[in-house]
PDB file of N, CA, C and O in Angstrom:
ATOM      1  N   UNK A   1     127.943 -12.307 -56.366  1.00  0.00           N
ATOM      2  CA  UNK A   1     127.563 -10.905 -56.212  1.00  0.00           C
ATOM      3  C   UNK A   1     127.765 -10.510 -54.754  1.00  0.00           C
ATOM      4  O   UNK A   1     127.788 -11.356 -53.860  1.00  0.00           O
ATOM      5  N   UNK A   2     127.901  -9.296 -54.552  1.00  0.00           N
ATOM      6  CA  UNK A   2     128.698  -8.780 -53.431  1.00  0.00           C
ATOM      7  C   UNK A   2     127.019  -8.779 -52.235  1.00  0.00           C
ATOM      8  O   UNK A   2     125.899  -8.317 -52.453  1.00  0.00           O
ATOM      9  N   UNK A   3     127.368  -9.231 -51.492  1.00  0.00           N
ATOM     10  CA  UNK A   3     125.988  -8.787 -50.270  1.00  0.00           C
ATOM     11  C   UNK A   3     125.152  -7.275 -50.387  1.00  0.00           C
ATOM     12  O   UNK A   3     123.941  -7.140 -50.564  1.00  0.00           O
ATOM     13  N   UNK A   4     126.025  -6.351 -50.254  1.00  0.00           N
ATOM     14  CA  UNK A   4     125.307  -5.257 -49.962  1.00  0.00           C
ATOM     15  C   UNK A   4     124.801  -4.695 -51.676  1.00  0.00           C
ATOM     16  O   UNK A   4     124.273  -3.589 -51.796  1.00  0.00           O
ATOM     17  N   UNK A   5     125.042  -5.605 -52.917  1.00  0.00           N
ATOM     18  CA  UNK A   5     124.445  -4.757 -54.348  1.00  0.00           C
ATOM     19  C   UNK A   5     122.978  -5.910 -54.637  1.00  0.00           C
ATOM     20  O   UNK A   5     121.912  -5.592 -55.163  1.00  0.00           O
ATOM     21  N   UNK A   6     123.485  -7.656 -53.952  1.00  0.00           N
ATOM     22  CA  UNK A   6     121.941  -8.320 -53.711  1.00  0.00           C
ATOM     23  C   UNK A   6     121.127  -7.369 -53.017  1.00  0.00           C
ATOM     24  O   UNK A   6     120.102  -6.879 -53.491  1.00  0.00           O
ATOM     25  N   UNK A   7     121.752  -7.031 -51.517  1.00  0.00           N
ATOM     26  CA  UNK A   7     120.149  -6.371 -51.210  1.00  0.00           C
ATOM     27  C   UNK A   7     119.646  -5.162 -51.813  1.00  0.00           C
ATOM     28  O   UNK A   7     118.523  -4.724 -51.564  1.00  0.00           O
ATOM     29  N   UNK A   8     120.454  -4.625 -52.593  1.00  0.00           N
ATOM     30  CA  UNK A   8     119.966  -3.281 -53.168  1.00  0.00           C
ATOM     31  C   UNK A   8     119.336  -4.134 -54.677  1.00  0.00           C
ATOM     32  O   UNK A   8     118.652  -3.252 -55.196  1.00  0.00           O
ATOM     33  N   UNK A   9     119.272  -5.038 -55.337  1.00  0.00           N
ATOM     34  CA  UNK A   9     119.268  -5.181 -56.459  1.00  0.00           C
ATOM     35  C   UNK A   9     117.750  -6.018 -56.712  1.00  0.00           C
ATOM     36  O   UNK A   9     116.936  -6.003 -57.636  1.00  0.00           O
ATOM     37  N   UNK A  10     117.842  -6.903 -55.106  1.00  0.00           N
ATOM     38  CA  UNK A  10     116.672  -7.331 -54.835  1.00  0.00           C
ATOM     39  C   UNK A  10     115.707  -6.862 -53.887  1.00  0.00           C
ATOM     40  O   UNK A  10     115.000  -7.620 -53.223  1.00  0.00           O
ATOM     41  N   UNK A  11     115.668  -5.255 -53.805  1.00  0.00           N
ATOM     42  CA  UNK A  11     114.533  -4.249 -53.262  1.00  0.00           C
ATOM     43  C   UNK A  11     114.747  -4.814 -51.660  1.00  0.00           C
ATOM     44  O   UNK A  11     113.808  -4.637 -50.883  1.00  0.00           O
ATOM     45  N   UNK A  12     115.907  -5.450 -51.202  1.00  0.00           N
ATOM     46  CA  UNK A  12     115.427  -5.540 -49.356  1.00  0.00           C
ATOM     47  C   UNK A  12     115.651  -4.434 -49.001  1.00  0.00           C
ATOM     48  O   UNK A  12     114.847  -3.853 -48.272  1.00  0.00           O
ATOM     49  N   UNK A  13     116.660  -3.918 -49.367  1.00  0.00           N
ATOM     50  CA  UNK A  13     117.260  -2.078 -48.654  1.00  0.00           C
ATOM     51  C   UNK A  13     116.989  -1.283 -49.985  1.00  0.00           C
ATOM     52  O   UNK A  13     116.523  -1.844 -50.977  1.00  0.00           O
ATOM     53  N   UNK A  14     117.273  -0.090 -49.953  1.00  0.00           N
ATOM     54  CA  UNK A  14     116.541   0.662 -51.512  1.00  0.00           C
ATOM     55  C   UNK A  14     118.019   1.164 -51.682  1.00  0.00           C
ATOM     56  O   UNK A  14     118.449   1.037 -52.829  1.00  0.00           O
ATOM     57  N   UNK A  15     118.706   1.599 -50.951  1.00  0.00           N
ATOM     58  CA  UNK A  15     119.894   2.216 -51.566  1.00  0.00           C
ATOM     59  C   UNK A  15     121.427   1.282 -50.830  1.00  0.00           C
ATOM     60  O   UNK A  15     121.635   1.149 -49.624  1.00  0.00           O
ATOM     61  N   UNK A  16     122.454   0.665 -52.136  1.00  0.00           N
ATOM     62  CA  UNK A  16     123.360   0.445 -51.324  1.00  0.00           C
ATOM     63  C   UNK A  16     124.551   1.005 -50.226  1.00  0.00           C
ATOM     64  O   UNK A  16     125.557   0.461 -49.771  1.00  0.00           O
ATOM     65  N   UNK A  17     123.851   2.566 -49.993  1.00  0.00           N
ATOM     66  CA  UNK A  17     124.837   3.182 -49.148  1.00  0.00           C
ATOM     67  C   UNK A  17     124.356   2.312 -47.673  1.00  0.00           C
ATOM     68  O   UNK A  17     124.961   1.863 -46.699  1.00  0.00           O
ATOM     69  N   UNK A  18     122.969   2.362 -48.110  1.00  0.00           N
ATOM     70  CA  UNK A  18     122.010   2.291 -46.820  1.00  0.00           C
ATOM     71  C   UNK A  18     122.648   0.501 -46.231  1.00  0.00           C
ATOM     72  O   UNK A  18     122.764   0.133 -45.062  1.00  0.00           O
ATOM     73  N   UNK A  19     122.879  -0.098 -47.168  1.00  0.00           N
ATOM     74  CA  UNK A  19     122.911  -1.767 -47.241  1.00  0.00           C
ATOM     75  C   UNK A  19     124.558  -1.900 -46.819  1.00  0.00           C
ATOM     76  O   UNK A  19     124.842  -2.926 -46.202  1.00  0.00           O
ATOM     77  N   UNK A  20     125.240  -1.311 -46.993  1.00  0.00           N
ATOM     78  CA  UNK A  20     126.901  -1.460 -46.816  1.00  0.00           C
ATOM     79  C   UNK A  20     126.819  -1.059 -45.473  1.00  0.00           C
ATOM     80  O   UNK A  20     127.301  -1.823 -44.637  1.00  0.00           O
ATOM     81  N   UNK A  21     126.100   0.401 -44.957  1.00  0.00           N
ATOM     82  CA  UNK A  21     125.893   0.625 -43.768  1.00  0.00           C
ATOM     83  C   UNK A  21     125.582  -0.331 -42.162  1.00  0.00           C
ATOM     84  O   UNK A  21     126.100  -0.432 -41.050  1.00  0.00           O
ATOM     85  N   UNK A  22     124.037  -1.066 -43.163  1.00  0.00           N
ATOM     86  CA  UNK A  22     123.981  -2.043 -42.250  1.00  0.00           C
ATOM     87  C   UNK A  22     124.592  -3.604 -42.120  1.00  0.00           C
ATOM     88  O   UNK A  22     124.297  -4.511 -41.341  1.00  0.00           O
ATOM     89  N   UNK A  23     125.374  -3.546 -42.996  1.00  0.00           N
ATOM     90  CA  UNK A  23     126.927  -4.898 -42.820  1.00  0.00           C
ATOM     91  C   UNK A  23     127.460  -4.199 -41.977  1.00  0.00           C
ATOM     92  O   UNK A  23     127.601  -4.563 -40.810  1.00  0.00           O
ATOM     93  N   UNK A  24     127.893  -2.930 -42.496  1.00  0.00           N
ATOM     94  CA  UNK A  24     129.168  -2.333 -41.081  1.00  0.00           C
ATOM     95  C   UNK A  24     129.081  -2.311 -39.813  1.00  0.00           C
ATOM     96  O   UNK A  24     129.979  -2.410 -38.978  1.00  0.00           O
ATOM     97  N   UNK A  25     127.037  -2.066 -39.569  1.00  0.00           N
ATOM     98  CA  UNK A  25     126.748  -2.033 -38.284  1.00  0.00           C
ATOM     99  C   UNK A  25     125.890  -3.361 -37.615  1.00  0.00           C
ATOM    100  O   UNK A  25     124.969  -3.526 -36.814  1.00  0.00           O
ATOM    101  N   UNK A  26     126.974  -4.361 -38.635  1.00  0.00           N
ATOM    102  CA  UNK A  26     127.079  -5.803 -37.666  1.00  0.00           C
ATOM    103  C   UNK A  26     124.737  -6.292 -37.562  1.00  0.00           C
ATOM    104  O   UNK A  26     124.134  -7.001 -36.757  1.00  0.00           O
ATOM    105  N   UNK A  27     124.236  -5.508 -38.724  1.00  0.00           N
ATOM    106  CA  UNK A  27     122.881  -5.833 -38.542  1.00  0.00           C
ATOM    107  C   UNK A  27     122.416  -6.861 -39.393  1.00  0.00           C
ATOM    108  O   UNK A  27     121.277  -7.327 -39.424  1.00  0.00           O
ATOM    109  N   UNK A  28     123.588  -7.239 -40.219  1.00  0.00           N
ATOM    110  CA  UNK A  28     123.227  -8.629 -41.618  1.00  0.00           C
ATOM    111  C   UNK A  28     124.154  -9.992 -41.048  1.00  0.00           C
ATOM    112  O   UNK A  28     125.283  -9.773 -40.610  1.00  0.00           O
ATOM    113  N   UNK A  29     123.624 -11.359 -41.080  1.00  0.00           N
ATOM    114  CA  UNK A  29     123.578 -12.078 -40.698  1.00  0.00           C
ATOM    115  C   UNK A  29     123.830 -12.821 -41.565  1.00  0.00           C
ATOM    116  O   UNK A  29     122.739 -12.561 -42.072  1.00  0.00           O
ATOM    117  N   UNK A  30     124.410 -13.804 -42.512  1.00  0.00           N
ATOM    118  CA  UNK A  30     124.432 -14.494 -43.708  1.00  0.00           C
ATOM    119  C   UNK A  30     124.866 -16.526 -43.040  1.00  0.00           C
ATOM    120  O   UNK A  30     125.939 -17.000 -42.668  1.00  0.00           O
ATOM    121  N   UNK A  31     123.706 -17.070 -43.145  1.00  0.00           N
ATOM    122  CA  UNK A  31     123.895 -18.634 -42.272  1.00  0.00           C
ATOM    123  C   UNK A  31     124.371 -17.929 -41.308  1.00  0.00           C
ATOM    124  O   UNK A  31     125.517 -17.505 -41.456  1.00  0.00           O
ATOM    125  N   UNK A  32     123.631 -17.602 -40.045  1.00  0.00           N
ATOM    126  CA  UNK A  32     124.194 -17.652 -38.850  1.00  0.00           C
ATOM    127  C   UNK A  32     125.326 -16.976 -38.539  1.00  0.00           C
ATOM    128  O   UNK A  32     125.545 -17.093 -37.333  1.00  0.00           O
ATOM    129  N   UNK A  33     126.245 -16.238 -39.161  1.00  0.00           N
ATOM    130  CA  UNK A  33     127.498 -15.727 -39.037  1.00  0.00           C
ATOM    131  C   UNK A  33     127.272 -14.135 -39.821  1.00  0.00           C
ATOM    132  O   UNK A  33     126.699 -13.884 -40.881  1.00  0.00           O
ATOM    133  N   UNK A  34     128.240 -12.832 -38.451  1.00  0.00           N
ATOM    134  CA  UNK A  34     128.423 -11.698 -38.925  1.00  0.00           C
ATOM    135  C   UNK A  34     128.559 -11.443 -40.582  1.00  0.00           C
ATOM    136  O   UNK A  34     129.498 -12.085 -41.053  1.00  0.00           O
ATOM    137  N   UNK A  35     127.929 -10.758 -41.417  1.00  0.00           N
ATOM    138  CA  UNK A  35     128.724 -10.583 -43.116  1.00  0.00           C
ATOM    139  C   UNK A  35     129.037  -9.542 -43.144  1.00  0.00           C
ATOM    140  O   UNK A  35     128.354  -8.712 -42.544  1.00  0.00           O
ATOM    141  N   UNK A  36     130.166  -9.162 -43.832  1.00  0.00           N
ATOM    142  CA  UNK A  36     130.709  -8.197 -44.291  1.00  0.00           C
ATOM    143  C   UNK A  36     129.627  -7.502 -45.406  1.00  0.00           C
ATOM    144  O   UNK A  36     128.860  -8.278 -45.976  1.00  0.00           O
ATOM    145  N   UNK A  37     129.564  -6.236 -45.684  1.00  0.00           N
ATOM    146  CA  UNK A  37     129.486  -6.266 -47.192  1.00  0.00           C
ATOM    147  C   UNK A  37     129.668  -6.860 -48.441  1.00  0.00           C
ATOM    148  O   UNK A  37     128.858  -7.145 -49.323  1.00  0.00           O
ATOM    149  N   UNK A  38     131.229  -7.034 -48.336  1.00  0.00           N
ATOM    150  CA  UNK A  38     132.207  -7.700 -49.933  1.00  0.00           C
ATOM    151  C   UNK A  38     131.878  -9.102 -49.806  1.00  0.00           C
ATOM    152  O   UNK A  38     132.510  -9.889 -50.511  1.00  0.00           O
ATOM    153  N   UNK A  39     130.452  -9.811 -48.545  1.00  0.00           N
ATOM    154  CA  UNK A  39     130.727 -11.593 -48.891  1.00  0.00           C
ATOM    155  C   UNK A  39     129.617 -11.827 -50.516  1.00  0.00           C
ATOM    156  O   UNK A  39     128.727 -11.247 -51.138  1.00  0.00           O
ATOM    157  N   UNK A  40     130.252 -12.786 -50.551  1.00  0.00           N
ATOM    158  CA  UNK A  40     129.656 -13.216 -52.215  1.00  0.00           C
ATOM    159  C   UNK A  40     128.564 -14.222 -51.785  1.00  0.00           C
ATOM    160  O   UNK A  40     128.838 -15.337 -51.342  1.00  0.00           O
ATOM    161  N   UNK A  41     127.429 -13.798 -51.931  1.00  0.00           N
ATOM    162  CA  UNK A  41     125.866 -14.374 -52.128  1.00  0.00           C
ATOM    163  C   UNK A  41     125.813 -15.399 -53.075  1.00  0.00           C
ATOM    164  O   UNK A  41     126.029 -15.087 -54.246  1.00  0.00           O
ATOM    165  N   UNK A  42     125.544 -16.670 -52.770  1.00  0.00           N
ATOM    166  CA  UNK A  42     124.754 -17.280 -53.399  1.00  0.00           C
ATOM    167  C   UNK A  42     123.906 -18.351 -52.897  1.00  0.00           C
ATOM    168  O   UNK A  42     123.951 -18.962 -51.830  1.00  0.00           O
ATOM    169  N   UNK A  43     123.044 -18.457 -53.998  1.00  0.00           N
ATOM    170  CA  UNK A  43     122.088 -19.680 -53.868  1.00  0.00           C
ATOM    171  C   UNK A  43     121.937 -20.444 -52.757  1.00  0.00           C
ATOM    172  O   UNK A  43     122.697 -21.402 -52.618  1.00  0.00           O
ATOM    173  N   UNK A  44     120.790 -20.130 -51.619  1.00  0.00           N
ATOM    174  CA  UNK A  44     120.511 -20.994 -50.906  1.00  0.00           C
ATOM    175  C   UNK A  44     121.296 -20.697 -49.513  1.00  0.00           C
ATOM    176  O   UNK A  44     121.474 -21.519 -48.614  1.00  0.00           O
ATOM    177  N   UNK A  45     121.794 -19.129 -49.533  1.00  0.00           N
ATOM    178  CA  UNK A  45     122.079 -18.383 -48.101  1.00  0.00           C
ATOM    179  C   UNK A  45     120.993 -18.077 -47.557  1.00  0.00           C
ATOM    180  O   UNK A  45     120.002 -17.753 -48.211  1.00  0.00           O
ATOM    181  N   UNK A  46     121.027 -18.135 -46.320  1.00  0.00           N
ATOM    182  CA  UNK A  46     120.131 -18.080 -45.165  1.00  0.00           C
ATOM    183  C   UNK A  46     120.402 -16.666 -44.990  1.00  0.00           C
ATOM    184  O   UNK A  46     121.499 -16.555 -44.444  1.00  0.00           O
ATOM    185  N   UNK A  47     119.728 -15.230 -45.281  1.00  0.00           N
ATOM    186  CA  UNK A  47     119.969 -13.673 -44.902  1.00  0.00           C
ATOM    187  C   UNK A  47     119.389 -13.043 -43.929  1.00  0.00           C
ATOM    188  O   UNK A  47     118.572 -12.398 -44.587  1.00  0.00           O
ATOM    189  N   UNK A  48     119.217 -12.770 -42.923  1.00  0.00           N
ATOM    190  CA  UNK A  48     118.640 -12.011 -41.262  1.00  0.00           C
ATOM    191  C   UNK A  48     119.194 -10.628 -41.339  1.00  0.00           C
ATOM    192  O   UNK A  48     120.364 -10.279 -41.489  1.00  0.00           O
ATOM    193  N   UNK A  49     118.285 -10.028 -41.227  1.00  0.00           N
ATOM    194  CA  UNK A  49     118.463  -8.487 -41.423  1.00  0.00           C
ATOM    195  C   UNK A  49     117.728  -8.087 -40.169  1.00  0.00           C
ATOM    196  O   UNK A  49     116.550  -8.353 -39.931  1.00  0.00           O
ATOM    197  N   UNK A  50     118.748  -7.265 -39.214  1.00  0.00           N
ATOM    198  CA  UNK A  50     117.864  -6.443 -38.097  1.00  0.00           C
ATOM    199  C   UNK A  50     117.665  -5.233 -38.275  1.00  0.00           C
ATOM    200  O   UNK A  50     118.573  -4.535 -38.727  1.00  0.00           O
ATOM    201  N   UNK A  51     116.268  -4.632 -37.920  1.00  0.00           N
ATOM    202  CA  UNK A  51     115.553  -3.528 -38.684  1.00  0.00           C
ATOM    203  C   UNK A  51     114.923  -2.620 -37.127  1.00  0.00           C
ATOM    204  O   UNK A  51     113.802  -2.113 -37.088  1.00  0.00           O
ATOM    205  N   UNK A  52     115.833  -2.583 -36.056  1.00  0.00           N
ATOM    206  CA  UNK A  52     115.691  -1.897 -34.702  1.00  0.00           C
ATOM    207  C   UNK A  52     114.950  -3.449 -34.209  1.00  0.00           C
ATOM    208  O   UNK A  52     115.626  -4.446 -33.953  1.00  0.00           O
ATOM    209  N   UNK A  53     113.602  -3.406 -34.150  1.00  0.00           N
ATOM    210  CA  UNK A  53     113.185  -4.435 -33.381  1.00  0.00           C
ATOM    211  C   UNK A  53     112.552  -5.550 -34.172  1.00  0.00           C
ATOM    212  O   UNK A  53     112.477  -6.643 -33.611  1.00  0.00           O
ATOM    213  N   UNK A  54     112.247  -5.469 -34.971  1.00  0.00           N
ATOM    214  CA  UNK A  54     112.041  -6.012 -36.873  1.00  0.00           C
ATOM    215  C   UNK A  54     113.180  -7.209 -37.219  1.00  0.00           C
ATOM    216  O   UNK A  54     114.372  -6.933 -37.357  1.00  0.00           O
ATOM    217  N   UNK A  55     112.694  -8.451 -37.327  1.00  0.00           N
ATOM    218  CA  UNK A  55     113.822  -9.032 -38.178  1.00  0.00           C
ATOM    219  C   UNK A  55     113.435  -9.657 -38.924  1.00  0.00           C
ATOM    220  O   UNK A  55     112.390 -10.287 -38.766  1.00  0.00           O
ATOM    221  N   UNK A  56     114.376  -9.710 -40.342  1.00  0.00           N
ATOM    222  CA  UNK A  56     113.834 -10.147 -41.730  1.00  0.00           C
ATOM    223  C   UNK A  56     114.311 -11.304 -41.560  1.00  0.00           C
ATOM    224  O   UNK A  56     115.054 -11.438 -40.588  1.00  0.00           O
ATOM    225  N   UNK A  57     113.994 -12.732 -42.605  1.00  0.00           N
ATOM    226  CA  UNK A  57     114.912 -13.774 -42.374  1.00  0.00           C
ATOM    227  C   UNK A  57     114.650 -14.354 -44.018  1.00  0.00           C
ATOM    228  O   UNK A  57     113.609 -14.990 -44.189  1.00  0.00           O
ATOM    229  N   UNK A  58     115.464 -14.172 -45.080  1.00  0.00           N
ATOM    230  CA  UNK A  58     115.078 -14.897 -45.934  1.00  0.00           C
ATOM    231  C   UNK A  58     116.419 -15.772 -46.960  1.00  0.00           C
ATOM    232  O   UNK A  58     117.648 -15.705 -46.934  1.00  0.00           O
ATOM    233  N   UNK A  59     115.692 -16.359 -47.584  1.00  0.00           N
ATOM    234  CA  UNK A  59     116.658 -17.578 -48.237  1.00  0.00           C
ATOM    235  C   UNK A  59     117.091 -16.915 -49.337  1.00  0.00           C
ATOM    236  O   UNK A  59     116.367 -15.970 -49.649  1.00  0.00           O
ATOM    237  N   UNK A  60     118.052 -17.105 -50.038  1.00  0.00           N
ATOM    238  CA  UNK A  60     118.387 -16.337 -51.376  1.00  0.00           C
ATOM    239  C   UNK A  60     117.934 -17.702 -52.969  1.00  0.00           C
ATOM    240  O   UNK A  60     118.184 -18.894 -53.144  1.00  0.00           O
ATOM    241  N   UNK A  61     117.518 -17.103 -53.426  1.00  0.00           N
ATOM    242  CA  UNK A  61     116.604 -17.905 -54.457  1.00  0.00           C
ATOM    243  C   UNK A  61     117.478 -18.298 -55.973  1.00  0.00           C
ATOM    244  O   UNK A  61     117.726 -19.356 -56.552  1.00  0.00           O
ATOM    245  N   UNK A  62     117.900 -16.245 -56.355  1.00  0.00           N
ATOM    246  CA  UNK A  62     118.424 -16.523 -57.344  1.00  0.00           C
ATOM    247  C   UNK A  62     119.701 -15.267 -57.024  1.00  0.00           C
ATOM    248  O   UNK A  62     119.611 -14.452 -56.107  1.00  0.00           O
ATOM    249  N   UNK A  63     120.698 -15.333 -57.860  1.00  0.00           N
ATOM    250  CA  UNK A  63     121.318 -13.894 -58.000  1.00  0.00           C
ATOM    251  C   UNK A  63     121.690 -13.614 -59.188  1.00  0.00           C
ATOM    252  O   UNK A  63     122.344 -14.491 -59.754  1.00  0.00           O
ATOM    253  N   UNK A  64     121.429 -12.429 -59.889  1.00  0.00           N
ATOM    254  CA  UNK A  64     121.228 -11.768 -61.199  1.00  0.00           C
ATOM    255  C   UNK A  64     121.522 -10.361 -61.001  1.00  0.00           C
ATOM    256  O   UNK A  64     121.146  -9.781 -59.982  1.00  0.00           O
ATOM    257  N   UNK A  65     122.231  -9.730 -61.999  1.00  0.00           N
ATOM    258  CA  UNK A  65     122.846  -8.410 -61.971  1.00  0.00           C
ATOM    259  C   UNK A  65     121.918  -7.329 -62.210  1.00  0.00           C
ATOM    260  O   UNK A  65     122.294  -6.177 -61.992  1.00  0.00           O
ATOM    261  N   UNK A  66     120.798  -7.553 -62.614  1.00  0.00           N
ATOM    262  CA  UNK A  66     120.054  -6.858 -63.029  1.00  0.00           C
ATOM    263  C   UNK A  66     118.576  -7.434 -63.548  1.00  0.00           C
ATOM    264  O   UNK A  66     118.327  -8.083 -64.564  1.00  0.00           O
ATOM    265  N   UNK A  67     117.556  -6.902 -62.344  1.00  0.00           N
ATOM    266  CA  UNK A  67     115.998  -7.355 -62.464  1.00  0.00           C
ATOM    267  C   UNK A  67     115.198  -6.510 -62.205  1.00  0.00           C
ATOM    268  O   UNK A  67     115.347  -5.441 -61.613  1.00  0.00           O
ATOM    269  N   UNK A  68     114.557  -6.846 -62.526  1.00  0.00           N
ATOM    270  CA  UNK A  68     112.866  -5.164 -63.209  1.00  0.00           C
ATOM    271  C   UNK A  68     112.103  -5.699 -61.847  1.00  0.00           C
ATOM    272  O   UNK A  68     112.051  -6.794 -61.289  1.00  0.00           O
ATOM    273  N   UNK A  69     111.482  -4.277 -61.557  1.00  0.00           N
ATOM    274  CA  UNK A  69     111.385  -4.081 -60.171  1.00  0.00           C
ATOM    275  C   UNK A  69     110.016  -5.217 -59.980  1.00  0.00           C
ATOM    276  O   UNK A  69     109.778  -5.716 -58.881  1.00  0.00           O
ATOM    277  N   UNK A  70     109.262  -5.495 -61.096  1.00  0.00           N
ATOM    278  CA  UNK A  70     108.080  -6.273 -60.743  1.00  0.00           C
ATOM    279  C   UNK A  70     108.705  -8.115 -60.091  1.00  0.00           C
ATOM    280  O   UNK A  70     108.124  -8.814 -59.262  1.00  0.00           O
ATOM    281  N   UNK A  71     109.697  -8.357 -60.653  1.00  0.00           N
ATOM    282  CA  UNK A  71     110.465  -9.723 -60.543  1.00  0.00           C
ATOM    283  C   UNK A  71     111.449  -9.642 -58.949  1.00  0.00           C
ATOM    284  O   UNK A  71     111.633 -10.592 -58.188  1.00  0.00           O
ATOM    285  N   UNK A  72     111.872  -8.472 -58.807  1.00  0.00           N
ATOM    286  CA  UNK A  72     112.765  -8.183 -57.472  1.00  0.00           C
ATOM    287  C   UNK A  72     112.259  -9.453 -56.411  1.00  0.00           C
ATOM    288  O   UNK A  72     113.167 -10.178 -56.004  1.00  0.00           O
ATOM    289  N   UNK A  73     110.971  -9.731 -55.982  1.00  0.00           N
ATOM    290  CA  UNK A  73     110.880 -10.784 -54.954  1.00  0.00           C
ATOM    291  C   UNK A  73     111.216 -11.521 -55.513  1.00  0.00           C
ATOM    292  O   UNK A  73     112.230 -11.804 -54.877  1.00  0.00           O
ATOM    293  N   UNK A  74     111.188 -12.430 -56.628  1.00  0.00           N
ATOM    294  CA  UNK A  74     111.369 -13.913 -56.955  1.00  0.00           C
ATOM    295  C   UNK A  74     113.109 -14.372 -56.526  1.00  0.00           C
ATOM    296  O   UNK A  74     113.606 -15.497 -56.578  1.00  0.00           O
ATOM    297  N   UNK A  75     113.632 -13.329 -56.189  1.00  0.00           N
ATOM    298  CA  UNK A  75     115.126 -13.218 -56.070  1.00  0.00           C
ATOM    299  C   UNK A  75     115.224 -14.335 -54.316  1.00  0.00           C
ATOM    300  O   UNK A  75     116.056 -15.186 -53.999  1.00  0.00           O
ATOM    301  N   UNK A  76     114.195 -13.898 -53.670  1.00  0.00           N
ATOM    302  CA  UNK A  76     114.476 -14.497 -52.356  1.00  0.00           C
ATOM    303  C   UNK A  76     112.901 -14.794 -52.011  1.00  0.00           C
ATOM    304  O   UNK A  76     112.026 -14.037 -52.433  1.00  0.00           O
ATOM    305  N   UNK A  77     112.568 -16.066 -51.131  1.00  0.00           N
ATOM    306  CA  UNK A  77     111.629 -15.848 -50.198  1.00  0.00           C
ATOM    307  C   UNK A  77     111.954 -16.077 -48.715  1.00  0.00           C
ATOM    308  O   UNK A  77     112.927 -16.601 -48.172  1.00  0.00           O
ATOM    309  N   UNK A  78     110.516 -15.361 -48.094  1.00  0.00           N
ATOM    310  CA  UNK A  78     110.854 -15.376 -46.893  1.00  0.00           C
ATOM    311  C   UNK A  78     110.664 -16.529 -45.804  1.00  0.00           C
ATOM    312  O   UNK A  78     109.951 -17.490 -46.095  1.00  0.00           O
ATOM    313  N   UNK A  79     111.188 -16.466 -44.753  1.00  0.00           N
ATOM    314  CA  UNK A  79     111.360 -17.786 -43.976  1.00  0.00           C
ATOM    315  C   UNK A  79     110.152 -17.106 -42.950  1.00  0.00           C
ATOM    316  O   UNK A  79     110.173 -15.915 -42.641  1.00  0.00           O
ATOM    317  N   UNK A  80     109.253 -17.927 -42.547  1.00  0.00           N
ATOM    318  CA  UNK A  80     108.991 -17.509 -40.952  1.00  0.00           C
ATOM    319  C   UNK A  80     108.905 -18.149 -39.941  1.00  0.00           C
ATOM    320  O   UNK A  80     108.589 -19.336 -40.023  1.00  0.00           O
ATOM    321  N   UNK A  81     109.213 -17.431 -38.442  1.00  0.00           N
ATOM    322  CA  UNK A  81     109.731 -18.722 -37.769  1.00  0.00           C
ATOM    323  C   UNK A  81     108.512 -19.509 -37.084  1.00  0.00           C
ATOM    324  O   UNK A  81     108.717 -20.569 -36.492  1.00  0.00           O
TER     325      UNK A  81
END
């Protein structure tokens, strides 16, 4: 699954305009390295999201095309440092 429809699919960003946006503006991180939008997520990526001074850091759990908003976390948890 494409980076920027995980984070829209698993509630980190709410809209994927918003999520393609922040690949473009170099703010998503996938293992340590710049991601594009179009990189393909799976199982057991390391995801860092910068949010101005805010940074998210979480593991990817599962990826599924489609999950009901109560299940959306089980998709990833978070790391803290």
């Amino acid at each position: 699954m494409r980076l920027d429809k995980f984070l829209k699919v698993s509630r980190v960003i709410k809209r994927r305009t918003v999520a393609n946006e922040a690949c473009d503006n170099d703010h998503v991180q996938v293992n340590g390295r710049r991601a594009k939008a179009s990189y393909d997520v799976k199982p057991g990526d390391i995801v860092e999201i910068t949010f101005g001074e805010r940074v998210l850091r979480f593991r990817v759990l599962d990826v599924r095309e489609h999950v009901a908003k109560a299940d959306a976390a089980s998709m990833y948890e978070i790391i803290e440092d």
